[in-house]
N, C-alpha and C positions, 0 to 999 in steps of 0.2 A: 599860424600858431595860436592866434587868440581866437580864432573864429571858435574852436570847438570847445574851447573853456566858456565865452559868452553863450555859446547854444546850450553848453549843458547847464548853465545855472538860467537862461530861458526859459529851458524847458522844465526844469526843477521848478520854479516861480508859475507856469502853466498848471502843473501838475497842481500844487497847491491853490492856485485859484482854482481850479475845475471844483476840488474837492472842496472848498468851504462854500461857492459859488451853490454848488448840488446840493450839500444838505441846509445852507438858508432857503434855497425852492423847497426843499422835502417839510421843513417846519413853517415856513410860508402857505403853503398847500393842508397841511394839517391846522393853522390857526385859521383861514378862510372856513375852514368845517366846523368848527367852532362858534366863530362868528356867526355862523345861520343859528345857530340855537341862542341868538339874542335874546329870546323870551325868560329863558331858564338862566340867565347870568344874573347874581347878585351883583356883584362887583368887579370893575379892573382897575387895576391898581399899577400904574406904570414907573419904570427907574426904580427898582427897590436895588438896595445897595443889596450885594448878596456875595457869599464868599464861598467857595468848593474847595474840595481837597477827595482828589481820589485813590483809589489803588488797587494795584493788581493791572490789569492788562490796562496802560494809558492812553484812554478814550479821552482825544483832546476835545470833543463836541462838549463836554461837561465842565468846560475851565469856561468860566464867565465872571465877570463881576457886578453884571447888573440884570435885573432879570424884570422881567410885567407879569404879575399873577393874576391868574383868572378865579372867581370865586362865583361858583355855583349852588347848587342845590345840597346835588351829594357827588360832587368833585372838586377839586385842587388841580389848578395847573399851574404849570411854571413853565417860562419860556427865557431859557437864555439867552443874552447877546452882547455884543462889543458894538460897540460904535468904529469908525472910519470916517472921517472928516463928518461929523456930528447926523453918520445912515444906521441906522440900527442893523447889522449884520448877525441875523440869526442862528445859533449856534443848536441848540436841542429844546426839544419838547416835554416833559417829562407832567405824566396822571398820574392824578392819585383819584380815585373813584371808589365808589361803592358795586358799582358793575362789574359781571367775573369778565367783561371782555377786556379790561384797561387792566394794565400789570400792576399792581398794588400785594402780589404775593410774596415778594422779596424785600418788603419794608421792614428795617431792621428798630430805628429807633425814629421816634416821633416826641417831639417835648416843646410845646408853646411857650414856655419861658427857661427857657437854656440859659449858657451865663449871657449876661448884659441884656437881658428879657430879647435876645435874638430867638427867633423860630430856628432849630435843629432837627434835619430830616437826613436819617441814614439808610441808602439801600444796596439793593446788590448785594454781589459775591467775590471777594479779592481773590483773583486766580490769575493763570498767565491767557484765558482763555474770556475772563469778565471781568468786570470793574465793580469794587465799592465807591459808592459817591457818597458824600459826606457835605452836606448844603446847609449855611446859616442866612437868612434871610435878618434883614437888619432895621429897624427902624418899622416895625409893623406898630399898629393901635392895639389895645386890648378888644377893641370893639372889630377890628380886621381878625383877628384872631380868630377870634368866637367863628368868623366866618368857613372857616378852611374845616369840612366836615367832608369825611369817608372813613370808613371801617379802618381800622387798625388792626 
């Protein structure tokens, strides 16, 4: 009798590691491509305090509280994560570029001094099908700021 209640939350607990497991490889793989274009990085800026709030279809890869920004030339990265016993476990990637190849067409609102001079970046589509994400970034410099450059 308890065998098949401890297998199915086993396997429920599998399930769930596979998938957070897969996509810290899939944004682990995508920031190693990054990192070669070490020449072209102005800045990384690690542990920023940062707050999300999404809606419409809930894409739990975008709930993080702390994020490392990449600042380039003419892009913006953001890379979500949670820690586990003090591992950074990576959650999503998210471009903002000047390039039509990185998705920067669904940027809805952009504002370097939001309330409490937080950075405020809103994208997406709220549907049962996509997600609006809604990301304040906390505790940036005016001089980090000035950094974070792509079309709007």
């Amino acid at each position: 009798m308890m065998f098949p209640i401890f297998s199915a939350f086993s396997l429920f607990f599998l399930i769930i590691f596979l998938d957070r497991y897969m996509m810290h490889k899939s944004v682990k793989t995508k920031l190693q491509k990054f990192l070669k274009l070490e020449s072209k990085i102005v800045l990384i800026k690690e542990n920023v305090k940062s707050e999300t709030f999404t809606i419409g279809l809930k894409n739990h890869r975008y709930h993080f509280r702390k994020s490392d920004l990449y600042f380039f030339d003419n892009a913006f990265v953001i890379i979500g994560f949670y820690k586990i016993v003090g591992v950074k476990i990576y959650s999503c990637i998210i471009v903002f570029s000047d390039g039509n190849d990185l998705n920067t067409k669904d940027l809805k609102t952009f504002n370097l001094n939001s309330s409490n001079n937080d950075v405020y970046i809103e994208f997406g589509e709220a549907s049962f099908t996509s997600t609006n994400v809604s990301i304040r970034l906390k505790n940036l410099s005016e001089d980090e700021k000035q950094l974070i450059k792509f079309k709007k």
